[in-house]
N, C-alpha and C positions, 0 to 999 in steps of 0.2 A: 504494500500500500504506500503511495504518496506519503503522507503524513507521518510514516513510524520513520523516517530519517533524521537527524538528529546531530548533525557536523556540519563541519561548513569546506566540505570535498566539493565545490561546485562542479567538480568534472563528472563525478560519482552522481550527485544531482540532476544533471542532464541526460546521462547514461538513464537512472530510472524515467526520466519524463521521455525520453526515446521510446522505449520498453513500455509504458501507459498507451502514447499513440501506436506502439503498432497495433497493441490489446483494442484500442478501441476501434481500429480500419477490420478488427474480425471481428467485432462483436455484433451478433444479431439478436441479443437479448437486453429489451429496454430496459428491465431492471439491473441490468451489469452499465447498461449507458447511462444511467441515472447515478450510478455510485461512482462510476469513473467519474462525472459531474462534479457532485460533490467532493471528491477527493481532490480535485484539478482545484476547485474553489480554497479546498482547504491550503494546499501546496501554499498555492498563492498568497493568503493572508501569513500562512509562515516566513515563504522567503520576503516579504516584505516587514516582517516584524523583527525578524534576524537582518533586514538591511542586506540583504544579498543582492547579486548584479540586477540590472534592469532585465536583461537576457532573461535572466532565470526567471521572475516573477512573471515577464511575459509570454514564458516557453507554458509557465503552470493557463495564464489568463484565457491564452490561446489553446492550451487540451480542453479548458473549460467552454468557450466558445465552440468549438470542433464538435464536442459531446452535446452541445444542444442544440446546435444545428441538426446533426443525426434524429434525435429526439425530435424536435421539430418534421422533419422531413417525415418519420414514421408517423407522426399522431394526426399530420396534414394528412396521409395517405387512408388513416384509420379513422378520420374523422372525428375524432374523440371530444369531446364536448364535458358533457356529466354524465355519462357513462351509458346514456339509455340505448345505447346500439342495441340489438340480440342478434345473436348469432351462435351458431355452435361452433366455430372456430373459438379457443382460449385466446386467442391473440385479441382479435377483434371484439372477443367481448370485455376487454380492460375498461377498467374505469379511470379518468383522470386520479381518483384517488389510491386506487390502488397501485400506482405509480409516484404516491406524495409528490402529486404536481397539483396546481390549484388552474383558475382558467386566464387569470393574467401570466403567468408561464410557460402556459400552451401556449397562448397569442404570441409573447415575446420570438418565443423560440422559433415556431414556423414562418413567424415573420422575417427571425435570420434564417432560417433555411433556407426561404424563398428567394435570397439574395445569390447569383450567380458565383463559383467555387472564386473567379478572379478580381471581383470584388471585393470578397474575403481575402484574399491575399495581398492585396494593393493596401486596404487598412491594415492590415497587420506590418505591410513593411512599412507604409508611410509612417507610421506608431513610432517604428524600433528605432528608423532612422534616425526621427525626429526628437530622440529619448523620450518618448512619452512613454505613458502607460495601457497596456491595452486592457479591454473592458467591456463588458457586454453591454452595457447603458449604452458606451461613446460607440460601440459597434452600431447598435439600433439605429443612432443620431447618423451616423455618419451613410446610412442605408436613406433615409428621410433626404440630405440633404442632396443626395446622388439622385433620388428619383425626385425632388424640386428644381434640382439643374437641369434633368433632363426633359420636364413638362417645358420648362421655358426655352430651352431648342427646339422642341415641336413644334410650339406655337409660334416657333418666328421661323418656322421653315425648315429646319434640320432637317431629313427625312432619316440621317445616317441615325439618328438617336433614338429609332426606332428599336431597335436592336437591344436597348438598353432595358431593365426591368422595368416594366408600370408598377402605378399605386396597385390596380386592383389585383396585377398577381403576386405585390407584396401583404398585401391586407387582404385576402382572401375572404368573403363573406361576413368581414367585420366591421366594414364601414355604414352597415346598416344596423348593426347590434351597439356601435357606437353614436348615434345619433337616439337609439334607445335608455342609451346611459345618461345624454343631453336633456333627456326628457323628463327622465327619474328625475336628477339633481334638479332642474327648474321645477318638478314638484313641488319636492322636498323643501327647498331654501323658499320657496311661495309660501308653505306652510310654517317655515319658520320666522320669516317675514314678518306675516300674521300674528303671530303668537308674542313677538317682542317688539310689536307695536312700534310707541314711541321710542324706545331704548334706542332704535336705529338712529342713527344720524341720517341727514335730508342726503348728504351725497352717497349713504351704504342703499339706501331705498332705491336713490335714482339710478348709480350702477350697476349692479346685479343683473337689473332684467336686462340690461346695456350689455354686459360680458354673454349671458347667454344667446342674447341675439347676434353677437359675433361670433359665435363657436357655430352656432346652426348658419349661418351664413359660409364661415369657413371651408364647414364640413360640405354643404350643398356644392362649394367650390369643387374640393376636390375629390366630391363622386361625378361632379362634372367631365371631368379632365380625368378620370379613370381609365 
């Protein structure tokens, strides 16, 4: 396991994190690609809390990244939701939790899935070169901002940018269950509105309904341009 090393042999370090990904390019069992996850996660918070090279923490960042993409890729394929599939296949009748995945995770993940293998490789070197740190948040961002550059080549004529991932095959059937959460919250904050009456201040009153009429406008935008 990742985690039971305990020196600071960083060549030794690398040799195991070599030995994880090969583990993980055979593994065809979620719950083995879910623990390699977690251990890559763990790696990481180690060699950064022992102050080890940039290399190393983002040799751990990037197995972690690697393993959820995988995971992603399978649960986009199995569709997995909250687990109401049926099927007599054991695979396919997993449940999100019976994998301790929850449904912000699922999203995350097949959303990095859905990103092209060279993609993932361009952030991961621009990262190293750049000494930064790599990261699954700045992975996500950095997927977002690649398919915002590429909408605005479209729309001024690119056609080569075509080629490049859209929103809708990175957001996969969720830019409608996201406009559903838009809806909840403006609920929600309506009824709490109500309820603390005066407490509000005159500018909490007047922006609120202001913020969510720019998310549902946003969002309108970019299932437009999907």
């Amino acid at each position: 396991m990742l985690t039971r090393l305990r020196h600071d042999d960083q060549g030794g370090e690398l040799a195991i994190l070599r030995t994880a990904e090969r583990n993980l390019a055979k593994c065809h069992d979620l719950h083995a690609v879910v623990e390699v996850r977690n251990e890559a996660e763990a790696f990481r918070v180690y060699a950064k809390a022992r102050k080890l090279s940039l290399e190393i923490q983002n040799r751990g960042a990037r197995l972690k990244i690697q393993a959820e993409r995988k995971l992603g890729a399978a649960l986009k394929a199995l569709k997995l939701r909250g687990g109401d599939r049926k099927s007599k296949s054991q695979l396919e009748s997993l449940k999100l939790c019976d994998l301790g995945i929850d449904r912000n995770e699922s999203f995350r993940w097949q959303t990095a899935a859905s990103a092209p293998d060279e993609l993932f490789e361009s952030y991961c070197r621009k990262r190293q070169d750049n000494g930064l740190e790599i990261s699954s948040a700045n992975f996500l961002a950095y997927i977002r901002q690649t398919v915002s550059g590429n909408s605005t080549r479209a729309r001024r004529g690119d056609h080569a940018a075509s080629s490049k991932p859209r929103l809708r095959d990175l957001f996969p059937d969720d830019l409608d269950e996201l406009q559903g959460h838009i809806e909840t919250l403006a609920g929600l904050f309506e009824g709490i509105c109500e309820r603390l009456g005066k407490q509000l201040e005159p500018v909490e009153r007047r922006e609120i309904p202001r913020y969510f009429q720019r998310m549902r406008r946003l969002l309108q935008s970019a299932k437009q341009h999907a």
